[in-house]
C-alpha positions as CSV (number, residue, x, y, z in Angstrom):
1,X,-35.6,22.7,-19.0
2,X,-35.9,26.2,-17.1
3,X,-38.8,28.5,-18.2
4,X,-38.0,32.4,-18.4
5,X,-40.7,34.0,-16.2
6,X,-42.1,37.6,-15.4
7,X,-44.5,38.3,-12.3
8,X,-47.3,39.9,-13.7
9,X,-49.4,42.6,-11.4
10,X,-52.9,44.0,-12.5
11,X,-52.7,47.3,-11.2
12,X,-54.9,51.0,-11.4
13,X,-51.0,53.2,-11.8
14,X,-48.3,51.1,-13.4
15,X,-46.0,54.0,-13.1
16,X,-46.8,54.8,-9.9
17,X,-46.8,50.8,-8.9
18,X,-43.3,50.1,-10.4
19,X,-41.9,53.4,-9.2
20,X,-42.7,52.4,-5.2
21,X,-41.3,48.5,-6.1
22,X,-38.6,49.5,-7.7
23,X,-37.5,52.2,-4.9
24,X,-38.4,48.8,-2.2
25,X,-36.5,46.4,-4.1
26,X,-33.8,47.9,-5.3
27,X,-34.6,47.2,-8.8
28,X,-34.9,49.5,-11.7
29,X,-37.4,50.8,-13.8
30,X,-37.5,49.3,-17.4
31,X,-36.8,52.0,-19.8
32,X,-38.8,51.4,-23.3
33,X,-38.1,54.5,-25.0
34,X,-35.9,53.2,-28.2
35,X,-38.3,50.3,-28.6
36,X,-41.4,53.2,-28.4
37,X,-39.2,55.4,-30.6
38,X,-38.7,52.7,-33.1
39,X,-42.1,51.5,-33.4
40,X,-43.2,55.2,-33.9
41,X,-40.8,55.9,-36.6
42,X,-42.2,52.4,-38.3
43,X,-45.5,53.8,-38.0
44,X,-46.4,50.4,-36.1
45,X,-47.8,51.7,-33.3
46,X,-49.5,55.6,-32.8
47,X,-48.8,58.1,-29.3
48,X,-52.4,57.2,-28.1
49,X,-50.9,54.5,-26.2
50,X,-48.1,56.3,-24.7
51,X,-47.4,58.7,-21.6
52,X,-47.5,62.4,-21.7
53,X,-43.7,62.7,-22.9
54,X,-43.7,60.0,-25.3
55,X,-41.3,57.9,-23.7
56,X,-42.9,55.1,-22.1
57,X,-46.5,53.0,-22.2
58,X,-49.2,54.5,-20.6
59,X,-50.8,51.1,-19.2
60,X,-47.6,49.2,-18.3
61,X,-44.4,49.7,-16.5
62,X,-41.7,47.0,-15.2
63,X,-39.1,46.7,-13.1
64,X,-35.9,44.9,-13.3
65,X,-32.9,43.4,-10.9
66,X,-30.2,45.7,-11.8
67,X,-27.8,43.1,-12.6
68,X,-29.7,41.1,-14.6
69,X,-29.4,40.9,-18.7
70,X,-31.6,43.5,-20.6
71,X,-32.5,43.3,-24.7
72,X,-30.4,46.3,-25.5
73,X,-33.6,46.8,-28.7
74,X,-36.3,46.9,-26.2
75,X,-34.9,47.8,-23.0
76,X,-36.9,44.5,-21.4
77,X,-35.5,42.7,-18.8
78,X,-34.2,39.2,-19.0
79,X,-34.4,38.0,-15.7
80,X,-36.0,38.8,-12.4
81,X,-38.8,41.3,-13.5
82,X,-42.5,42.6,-12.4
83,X,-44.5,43.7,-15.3
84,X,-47.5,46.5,-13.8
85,X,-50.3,46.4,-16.6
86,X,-53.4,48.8,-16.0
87,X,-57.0,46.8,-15.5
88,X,-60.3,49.0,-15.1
89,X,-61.1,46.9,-12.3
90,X,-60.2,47.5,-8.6
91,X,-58.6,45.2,-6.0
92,X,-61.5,43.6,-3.9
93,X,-60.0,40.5,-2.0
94,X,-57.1,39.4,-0.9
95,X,-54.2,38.5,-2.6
96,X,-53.6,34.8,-3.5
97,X,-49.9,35.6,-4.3
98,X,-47.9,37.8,-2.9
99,X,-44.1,38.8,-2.2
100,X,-42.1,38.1,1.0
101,X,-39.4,40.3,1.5
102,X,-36.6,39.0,3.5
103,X,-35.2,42.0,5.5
104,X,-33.9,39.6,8.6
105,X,-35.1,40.3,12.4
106,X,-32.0,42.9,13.0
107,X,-33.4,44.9,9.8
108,X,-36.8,44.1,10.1
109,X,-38.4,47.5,11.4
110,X,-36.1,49.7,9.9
111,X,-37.4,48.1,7.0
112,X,-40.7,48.3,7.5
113,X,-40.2,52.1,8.7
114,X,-38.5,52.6,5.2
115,X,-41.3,51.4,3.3
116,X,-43.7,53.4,5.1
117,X,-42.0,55.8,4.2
118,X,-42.7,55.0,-0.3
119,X,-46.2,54.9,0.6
120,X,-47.1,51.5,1.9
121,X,-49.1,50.6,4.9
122,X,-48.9,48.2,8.0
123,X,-52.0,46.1,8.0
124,X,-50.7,43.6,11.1
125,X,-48.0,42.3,12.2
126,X,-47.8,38.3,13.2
127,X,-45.3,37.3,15.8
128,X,-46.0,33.4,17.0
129,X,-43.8,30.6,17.3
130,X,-41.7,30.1,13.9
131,X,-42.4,33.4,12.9
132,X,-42.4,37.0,13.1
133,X,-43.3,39.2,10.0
134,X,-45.2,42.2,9.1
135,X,-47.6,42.1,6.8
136,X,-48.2,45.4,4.9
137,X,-50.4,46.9,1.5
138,X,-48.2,48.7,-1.3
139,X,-49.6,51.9,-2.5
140,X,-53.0,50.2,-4.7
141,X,-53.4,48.0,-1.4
142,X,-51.4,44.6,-2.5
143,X,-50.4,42.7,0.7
144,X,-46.8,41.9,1.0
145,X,-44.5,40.4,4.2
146,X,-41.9,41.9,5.5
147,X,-39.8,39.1,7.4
C-alpha cells in the first residue's frame, strides 16, 4: 500500500515561500478561496485567519504539480505538493532535508542564474569526482541543490 504524502516547510512568509517555489518548480500555487468562502458563509471559521483580500490563509500556502489531481471543493492538491505553514521561530541550522533539483550539467548554470534571479542565493558550489552541484538558500535561507 502507497501512502499519499505532502512535504511540509516551517517557514516565516508562506506566500512569499510558495510564490518563489512555485515560480522554480514549475508548479502552481494552491488556490483555497471556495473552500475559505464556504467555511465563511458556514460561519465555521472567522477572517482573522485570512489574508488581506479574503482569499487565502494567512499562515499557509502550497504548491502543486500542475498536472496532478486537485479536490475541485478545496482546491488542495492530490499529488506532488509543498505545504509552507508560518512558525514564530527562525531557521538556525542546517537543513536535514532538503530538495535536489535536477537541471542536468548542459542547464545547470542557466538554472542556477534563473533562480538567482526569484531571490535565492549561491552558498557554494561542489564539483569532485561523481559530482558537481550547486548548492543554494531560497529566499528564508533553506538550502537546496541544484544538479
Amino acid at each position: 500500500m502507497t501512502l499519499h504524502w505532502k512535504l511540509v516547510v516551517d517557514c516565516a512568509d508562506p506566500h512569499r515561500q510558495a510564490a518563489f517555489w512555485a515560480e522554480a518548480l514549475g508548479y502552481e500555487v494552491e488556490d483555497n478561496s471556495e473552500l475559505i468562502e464556504r467555511l465563511l458563509g458556514l460561519g465555521v471559521i472567522t477572517d482573522s485567519g485570512l489574508t488581506a483580500d479574503g482569499k487565502a490563509w494567512k499562515g499557509l500556502q502550497a504548491v502543486r504539480h500542475p498536472d496532478d489531481p486537485v479536490d475541485p471543493e478545496s482546491g488542495i492538491g492530490l499529488g506532488r505538493r509543498i505545504l509552507f505553514q508560518a512558525v514564530p521561530e527562525p531557521k538556525t541550522v542546517k537543513n536535514r532535508l532538503h530538495i535536489d533539483l535536477h537541471a542536468g550539467p548542459e542547464r545547470r548554470d542557466a538554472e542556477v542564474d534563473r533562480l538567482k534571479g526569484l531571490g535565492a542565493t549561491v552558498l557554494w558550489t561542489v564539483q569532485e569526482p561523481g559530482s558537481h552541484h550547486v548548492t543554494m538558500a531560497d529566499p528564508e535561507g533553506n538550502e537546496f541543490d541544484v544538479q
